[in-house]
VOBA-1610 file (N, C-alpha, C; in pm, whole numbers, padded with zeros to 5 digits, always signed):
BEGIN
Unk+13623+11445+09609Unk+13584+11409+09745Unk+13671+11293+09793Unk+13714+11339+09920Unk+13808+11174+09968Unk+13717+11077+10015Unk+13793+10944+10000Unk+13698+10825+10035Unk+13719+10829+10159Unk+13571+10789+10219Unk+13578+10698+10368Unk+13647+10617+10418Unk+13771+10562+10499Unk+13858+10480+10514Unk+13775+10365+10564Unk+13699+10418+10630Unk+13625+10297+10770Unk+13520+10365+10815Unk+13383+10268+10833Unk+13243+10272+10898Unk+13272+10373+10996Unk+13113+10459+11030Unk+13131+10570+11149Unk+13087+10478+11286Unk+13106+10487+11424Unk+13042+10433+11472Unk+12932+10390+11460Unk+12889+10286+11486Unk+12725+10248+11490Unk+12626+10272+11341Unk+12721+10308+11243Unk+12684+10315+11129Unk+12617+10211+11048Unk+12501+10203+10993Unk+12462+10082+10961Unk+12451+10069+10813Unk+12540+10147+10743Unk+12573+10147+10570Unk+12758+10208+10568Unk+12804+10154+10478Unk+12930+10211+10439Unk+12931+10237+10310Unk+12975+10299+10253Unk+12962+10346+10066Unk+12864+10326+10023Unk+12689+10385+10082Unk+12617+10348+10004Unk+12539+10441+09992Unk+12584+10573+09972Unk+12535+10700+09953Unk+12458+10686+09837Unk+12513+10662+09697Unk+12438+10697+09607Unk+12348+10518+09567Unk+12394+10426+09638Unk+12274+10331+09675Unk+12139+10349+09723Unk+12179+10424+09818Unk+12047+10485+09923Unk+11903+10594+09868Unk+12041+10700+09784Unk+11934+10763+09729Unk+11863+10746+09600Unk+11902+10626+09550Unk+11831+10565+09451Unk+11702+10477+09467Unk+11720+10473+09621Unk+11628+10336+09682Unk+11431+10378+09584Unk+11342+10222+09543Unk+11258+10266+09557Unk+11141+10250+09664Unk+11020+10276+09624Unk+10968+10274+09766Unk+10942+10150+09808Unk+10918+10041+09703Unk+10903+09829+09764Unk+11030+09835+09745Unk+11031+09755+09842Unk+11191+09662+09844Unk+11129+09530+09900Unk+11173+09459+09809Unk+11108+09297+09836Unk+11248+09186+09847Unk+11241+09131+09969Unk+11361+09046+09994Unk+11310+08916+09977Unk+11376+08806+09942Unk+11372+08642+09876Unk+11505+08590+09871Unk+11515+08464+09899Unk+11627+08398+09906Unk+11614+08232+09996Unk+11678+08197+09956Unk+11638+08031+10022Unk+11660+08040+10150Unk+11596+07886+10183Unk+11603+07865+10335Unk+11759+07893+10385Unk+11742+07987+10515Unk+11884+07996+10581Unk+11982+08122+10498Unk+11917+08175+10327Unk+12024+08295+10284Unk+11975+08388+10421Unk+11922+08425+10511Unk+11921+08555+10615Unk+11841+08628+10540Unk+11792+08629+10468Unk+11684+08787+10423Unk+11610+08810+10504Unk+11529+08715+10590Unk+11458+08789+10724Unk+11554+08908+10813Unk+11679+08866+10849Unk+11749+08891+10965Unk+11792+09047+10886Unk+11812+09022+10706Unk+11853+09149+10605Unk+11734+09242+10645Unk+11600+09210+10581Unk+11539+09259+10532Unk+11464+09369+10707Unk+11477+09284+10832Unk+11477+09399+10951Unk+11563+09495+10975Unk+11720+09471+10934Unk+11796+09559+10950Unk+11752+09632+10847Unk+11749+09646+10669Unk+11750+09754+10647Unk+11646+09831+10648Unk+11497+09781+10733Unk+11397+09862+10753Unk+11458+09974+10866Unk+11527+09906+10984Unk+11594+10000+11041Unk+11645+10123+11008Unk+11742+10082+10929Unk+11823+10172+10837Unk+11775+10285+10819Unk+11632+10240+10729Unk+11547+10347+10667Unk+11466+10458+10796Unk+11455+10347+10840Unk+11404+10434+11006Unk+11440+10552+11067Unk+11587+10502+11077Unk+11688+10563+11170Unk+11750+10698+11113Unk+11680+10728+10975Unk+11771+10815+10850Unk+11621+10919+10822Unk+11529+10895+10943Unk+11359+10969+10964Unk+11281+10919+10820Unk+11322+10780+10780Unk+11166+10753+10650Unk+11088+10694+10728Unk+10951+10711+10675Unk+10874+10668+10730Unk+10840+10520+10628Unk+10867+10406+10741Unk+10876+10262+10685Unk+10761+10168+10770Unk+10686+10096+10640Unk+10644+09930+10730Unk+10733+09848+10693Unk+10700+09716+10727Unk+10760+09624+10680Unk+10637+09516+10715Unk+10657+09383+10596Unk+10555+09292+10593Unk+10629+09149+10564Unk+10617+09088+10678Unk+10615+08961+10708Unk+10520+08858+10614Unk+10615+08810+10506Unk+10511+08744+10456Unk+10557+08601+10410Unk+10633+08576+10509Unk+10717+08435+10515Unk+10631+08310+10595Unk+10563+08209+10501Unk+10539+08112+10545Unk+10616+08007+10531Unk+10691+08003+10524Unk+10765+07867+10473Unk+10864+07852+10664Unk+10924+07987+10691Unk+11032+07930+10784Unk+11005+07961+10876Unk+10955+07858+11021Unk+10898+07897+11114Unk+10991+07961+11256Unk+11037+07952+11208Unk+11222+08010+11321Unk+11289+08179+11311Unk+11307+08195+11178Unk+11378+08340+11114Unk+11291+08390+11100Unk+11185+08466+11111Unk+11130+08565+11072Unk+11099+08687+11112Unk+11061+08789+11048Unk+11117+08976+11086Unk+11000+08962+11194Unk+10880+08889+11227Unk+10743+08921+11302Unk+10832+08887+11463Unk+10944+08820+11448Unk+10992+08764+11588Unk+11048+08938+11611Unk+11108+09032+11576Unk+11161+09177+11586Unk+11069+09278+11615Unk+10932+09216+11606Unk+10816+09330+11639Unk+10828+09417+11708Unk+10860+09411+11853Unk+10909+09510+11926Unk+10976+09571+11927Unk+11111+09484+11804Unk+11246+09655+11810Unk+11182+09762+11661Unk+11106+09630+11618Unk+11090+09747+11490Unk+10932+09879+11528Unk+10893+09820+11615Unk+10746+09926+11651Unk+10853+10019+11717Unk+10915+10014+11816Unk+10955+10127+11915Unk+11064+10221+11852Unk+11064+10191+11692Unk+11142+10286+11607Unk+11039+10351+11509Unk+10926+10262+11528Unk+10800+10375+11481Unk+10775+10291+11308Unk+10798+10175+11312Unk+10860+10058+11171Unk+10725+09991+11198Unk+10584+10037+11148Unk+10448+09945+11119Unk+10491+09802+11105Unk+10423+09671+11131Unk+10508+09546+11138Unk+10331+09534+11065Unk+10373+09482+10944Unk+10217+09409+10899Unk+10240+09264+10855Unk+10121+09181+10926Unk+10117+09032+10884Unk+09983+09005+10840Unk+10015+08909+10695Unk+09845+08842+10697Unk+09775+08779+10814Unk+09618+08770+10810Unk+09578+08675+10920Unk+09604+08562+10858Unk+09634+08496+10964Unk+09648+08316+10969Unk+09562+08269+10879Unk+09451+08278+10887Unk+09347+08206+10798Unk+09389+08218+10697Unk+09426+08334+10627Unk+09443+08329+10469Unk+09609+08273+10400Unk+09644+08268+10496Unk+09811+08150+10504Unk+09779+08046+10430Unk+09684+08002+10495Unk+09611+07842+10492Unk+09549+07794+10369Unk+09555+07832+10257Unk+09539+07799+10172Unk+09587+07799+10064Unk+09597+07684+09960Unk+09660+07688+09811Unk+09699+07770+09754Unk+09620+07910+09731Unk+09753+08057+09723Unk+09713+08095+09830Unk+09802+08165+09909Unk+09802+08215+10021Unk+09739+08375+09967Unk+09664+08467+10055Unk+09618+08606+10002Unk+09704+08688+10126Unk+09661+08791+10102Unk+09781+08841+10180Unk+09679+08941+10271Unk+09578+09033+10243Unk+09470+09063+10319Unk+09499+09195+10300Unk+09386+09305+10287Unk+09345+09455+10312Unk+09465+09503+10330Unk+09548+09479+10477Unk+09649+09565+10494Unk+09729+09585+10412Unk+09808+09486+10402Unk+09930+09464+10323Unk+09898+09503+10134Unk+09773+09503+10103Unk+09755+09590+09996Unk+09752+09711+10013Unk+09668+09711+10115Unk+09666+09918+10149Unk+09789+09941+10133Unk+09896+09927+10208Unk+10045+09990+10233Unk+10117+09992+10065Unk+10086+09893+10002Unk+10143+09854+09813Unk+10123+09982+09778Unk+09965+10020+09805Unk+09934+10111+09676Unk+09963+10291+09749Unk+10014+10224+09913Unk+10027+10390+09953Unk+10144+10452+09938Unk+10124+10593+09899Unk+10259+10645+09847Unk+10338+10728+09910Unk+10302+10718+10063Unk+10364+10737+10187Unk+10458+10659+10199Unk+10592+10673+10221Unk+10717+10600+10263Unk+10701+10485+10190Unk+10828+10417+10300Unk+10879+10300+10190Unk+10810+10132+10280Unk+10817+10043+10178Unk+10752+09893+10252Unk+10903+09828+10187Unk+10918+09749+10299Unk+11021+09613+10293Unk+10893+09437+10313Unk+10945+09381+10223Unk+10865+09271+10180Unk+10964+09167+10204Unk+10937+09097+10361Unk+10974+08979+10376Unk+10896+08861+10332Unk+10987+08826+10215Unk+10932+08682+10142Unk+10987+08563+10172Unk+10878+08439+10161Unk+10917+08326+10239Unk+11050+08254+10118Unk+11075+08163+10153Unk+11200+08113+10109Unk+11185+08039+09973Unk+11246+08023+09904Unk+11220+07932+09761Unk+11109+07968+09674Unk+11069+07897+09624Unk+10957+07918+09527Unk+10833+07913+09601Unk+10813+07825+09693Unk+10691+07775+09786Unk+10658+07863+09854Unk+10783+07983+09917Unk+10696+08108+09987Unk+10690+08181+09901Unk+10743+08213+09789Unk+10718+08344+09675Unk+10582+08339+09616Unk+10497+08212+09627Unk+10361+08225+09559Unk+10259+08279+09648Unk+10329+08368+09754Unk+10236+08447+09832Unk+10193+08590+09712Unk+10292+08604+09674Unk+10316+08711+09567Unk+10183+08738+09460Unk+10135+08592+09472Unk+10111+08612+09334Unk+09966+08735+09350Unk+09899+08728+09465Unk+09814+08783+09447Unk+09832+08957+09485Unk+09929+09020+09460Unk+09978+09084+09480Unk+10024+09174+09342Unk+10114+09086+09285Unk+10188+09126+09162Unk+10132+09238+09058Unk+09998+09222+09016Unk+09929+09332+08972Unk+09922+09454+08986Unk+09969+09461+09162Unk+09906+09587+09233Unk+10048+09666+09231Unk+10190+09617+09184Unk+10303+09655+09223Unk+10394+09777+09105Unk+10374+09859+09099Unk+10446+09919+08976Unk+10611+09909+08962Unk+10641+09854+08815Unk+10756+09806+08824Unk+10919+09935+08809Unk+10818+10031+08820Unk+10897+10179+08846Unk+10962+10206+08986Unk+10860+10118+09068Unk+10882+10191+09224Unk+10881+10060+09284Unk+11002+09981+09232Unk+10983+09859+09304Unk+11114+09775+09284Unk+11175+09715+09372Unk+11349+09657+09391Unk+11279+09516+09421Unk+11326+09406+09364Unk+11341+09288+09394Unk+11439+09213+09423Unk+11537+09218+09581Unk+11673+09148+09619Unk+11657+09011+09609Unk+11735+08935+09596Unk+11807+08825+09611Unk+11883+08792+09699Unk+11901+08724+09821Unk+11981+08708+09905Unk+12063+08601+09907Unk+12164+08610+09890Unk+12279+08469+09851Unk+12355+08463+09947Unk+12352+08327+09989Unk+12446+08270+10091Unk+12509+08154+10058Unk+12596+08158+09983Unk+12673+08066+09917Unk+12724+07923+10025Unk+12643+07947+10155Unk+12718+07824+10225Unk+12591+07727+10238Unk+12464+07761+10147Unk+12355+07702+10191Unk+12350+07615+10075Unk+12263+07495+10116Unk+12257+07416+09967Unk+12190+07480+09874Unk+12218+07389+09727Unk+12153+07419+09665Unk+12156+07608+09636Unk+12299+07656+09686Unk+12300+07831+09661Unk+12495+07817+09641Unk+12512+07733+09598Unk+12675+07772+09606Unk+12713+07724+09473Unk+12638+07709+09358Unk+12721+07741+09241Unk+12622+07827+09102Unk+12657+07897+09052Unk+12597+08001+08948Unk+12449+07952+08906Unk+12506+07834+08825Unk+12368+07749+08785Unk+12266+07712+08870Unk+12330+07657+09015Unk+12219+07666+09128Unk+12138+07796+09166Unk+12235+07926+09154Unk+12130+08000+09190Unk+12057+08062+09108Unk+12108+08061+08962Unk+12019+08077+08876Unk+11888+08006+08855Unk+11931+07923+08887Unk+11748+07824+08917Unk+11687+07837+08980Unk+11759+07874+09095Unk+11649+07924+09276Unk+11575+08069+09270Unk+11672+08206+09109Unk+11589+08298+09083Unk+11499+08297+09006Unk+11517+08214+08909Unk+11407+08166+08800Unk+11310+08087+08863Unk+11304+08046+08949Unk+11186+07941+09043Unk+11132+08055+09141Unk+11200+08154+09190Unk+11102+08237+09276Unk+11062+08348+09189Unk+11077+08402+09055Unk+11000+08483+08966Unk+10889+08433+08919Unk+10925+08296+08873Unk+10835+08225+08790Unk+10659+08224+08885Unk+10711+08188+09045Unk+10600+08162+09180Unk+10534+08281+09175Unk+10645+08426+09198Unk+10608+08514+09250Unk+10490+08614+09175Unk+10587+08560+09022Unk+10520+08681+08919Unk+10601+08803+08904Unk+10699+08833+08989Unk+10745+08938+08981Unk+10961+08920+08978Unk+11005+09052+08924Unk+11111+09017+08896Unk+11242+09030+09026Unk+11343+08954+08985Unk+11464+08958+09100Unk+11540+09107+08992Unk+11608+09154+09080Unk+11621+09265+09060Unk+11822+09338+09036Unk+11807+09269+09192Unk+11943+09311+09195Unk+11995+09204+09346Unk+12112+09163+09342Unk+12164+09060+09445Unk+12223+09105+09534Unk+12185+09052+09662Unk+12239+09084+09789Unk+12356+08949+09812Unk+12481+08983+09863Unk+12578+08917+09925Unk+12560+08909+10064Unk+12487+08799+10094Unk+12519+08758+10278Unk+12572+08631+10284Unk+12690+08544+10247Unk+12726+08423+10267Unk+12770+08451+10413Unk+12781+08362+10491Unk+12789+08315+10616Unk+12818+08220+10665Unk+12834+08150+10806Unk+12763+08048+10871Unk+12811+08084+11007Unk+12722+08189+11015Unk+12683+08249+11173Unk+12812+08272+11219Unk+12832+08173+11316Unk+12927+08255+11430Unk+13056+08166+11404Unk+13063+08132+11280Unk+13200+08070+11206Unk+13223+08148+11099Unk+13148+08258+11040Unk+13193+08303+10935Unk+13335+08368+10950Unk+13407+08362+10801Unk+13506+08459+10798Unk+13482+08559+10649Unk+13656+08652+10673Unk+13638+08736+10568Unk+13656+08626+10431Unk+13696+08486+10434Unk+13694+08431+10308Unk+13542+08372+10228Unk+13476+08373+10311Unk+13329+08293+10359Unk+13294+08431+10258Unk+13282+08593+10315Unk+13238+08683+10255Unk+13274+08701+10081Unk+13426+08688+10088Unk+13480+08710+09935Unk+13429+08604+09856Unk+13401+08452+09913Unk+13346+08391+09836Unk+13205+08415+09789Unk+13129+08439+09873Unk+12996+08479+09821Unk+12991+08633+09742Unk+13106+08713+09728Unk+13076+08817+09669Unk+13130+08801+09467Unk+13247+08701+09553Unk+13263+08602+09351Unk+13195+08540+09285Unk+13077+08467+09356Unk+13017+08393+09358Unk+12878+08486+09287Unk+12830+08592+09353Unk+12747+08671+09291Unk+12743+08776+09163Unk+12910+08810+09187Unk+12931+08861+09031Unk+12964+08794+08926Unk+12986+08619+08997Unk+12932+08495+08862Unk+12783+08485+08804Unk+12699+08502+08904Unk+12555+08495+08852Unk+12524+08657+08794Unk+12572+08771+08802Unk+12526+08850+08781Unk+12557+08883+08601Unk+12665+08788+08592Unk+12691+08795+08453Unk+12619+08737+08387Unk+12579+08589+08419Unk+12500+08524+08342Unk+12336+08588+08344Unk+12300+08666+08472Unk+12151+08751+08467Unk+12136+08860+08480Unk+12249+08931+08465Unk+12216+09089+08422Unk+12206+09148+08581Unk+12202+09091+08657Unk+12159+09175+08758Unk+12256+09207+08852Unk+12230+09294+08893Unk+12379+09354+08949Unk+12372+09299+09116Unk+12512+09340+09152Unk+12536+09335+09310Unk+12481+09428+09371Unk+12326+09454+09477Unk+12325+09595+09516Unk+12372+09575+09645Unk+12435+09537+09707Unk+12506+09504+09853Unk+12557+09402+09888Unk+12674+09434+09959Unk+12704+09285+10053Unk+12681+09319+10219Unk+12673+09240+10276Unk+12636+09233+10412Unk+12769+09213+10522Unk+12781+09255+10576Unk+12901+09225+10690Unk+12820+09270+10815Unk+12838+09153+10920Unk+12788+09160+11054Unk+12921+09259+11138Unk+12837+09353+11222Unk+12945+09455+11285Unk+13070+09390+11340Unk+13040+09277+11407Unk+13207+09233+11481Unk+13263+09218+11348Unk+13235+09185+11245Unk+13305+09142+11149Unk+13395+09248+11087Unk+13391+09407+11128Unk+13412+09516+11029Unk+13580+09481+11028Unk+13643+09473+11131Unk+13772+09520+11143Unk+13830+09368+11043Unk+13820+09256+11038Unk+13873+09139+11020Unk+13839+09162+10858Unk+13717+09213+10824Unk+13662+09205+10696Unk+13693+09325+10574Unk+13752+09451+10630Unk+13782+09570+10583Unk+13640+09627+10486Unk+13563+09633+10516Unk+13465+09702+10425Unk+13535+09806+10281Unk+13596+09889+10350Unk+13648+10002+10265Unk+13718+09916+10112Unk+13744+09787+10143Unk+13772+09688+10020Unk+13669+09637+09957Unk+13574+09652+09967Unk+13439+09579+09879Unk+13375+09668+09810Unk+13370+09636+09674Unk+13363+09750+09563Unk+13211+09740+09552Unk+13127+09768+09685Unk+13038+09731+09653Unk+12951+09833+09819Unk+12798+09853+09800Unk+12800+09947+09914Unk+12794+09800+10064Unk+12772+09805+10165Unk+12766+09720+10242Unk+12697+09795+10342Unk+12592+09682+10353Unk+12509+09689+10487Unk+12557+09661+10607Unk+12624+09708+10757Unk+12627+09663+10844Unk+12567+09606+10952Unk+12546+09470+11022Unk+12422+09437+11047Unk+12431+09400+11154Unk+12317+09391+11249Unk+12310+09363+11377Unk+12189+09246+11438Unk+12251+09164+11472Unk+12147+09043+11465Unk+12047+09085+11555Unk+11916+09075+11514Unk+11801+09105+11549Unk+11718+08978+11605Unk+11707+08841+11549Unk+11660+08740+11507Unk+11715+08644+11562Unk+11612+08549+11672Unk+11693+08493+11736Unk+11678+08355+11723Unk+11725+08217+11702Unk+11704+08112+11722Unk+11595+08040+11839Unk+11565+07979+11797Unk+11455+07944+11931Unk+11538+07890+12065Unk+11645+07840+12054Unk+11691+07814+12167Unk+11776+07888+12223Unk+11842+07998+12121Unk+11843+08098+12183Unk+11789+08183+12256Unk+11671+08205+12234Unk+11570+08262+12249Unk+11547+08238+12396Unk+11525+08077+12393Unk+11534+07982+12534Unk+11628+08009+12657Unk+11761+08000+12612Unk+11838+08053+12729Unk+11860+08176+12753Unk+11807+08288+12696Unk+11806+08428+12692Unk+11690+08440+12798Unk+11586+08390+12812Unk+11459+08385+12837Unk+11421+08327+12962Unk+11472+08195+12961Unk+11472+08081+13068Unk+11331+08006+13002Unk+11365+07860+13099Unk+11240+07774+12998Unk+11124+07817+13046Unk+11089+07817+13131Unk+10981+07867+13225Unk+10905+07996+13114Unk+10974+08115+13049Unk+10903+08192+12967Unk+10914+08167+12801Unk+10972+08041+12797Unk+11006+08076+12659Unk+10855+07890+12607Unk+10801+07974+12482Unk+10735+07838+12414Unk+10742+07845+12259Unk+10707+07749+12218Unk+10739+07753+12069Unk+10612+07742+12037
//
């Protein structure tokens, strides 16, 4: 079979055919403040969407009050993408519980759930009451690395930041996502670094690269068809609050 040279239009995976059909039905995203796994973890509910699975996704990020997939509600309902959040009340306490829903969907064996987890160790102990209910057959635990964030840009650092959100969560990291960045300065060196950077940690933890991330303007500057690896193409969903603001005007926009 010949290789793909270059992404199809509007394509939102490149080489990740036999990625895809390996997928299981949890996919649970984690990664520190600022790696993007919120902004990851909506696009590839999309993905799954857009390819007719039938997907929720669960917001279960307390830690970052800015990035999170619950701000996408509307693009992800009008693709038919269930958006489940705990109630507030049960946030609010020493372990956080996660509530009826978000168990119902664990144990249902209808389509697939994406698990937005809060950042560090401090949002992964949402997990804990959870972990029991999760079979470790039908279940992916990403890592999202952004090598431009503190405390995520050298092996040993992020080996500590995965061993601190297993240890919270109860449950295991799985396989590593490449999203280094810094927004609307990134380049293709920004990318290669975080993709060296992850097959440094993957040696020392076994766990493999299951993607790198490239934002669409980025395709042509970044060559996908060079990354020995499948890649998500992504489309910012997730908006800054002051973005949000001048998109909006002040008059409709509140925090």
């Amino acid at each position: 079979m010949s290789k793909i040279s270059e992404p199809a239009a509007g394509a939102r995976w490149f080489n990740a055919s036999e990625f895809l059909s390996g997928l299981r039905r949890i996919n649970l995203f984690a990664g520190g403040y600022g790696s993007g796994k919120s902004e990851i973890a909506v696009n590839f509910a999309l993905s799954l969407a857009e390819e007719g699975r039938q997907v929720a996704i669960a917001d279960l990020d307390i830690v970052n009050p800015y990035f999170r997939s619950r701000e996408a509600r509307a693009v992800l309902e009008a693709r038919n993408i269930r958006v489940l959040m705990p109630p507030v009340t049960m946030m609010e306490t020493d372990l956080p519980m996660l509530g009826p829903e978000i168990k119902g969907a664990l144990v249902n064996e209808d389509g697939y759930l994406v698990l937005d987890l809060g950042g560090d160790p401090v949002g992964a102990k949402v997990m804990a009451s959870l972990r029991n209910g999760i079979n470790s057959d039908n279940y992916c635990g990403f890592f999202v690395l952004n090598s431009r964030r503190p405390f995520s840009s050298t092996v040993d650092e992020v080996r500590g930041m995965i061993r601190g959100i297993e240890g919270a969560a109860g449950l295991p990291i799985t396989e590593l996502v490449v999203n280094s960045h810094l927004i609307d300065e990134t380049s293709a060196e920004v990318i290669k670094e975080g993709i060296k950077l992850a097959e440094g940690v993957s040696q020392v933890t076994n766990k493999p690269v299951g993607f790198v991330v490239v934002e669409r303007r980025m395709l042509k500057e970044v060559a996908p068809e060079n990354i020995p690896y499948p890649v998500l193409i992504l489309d910012r969903q997730l908006l800054k609050p002051w973005e949000r603001a001048e998109l909006l005007g002040p008059k409709r926009f509140k925090i």
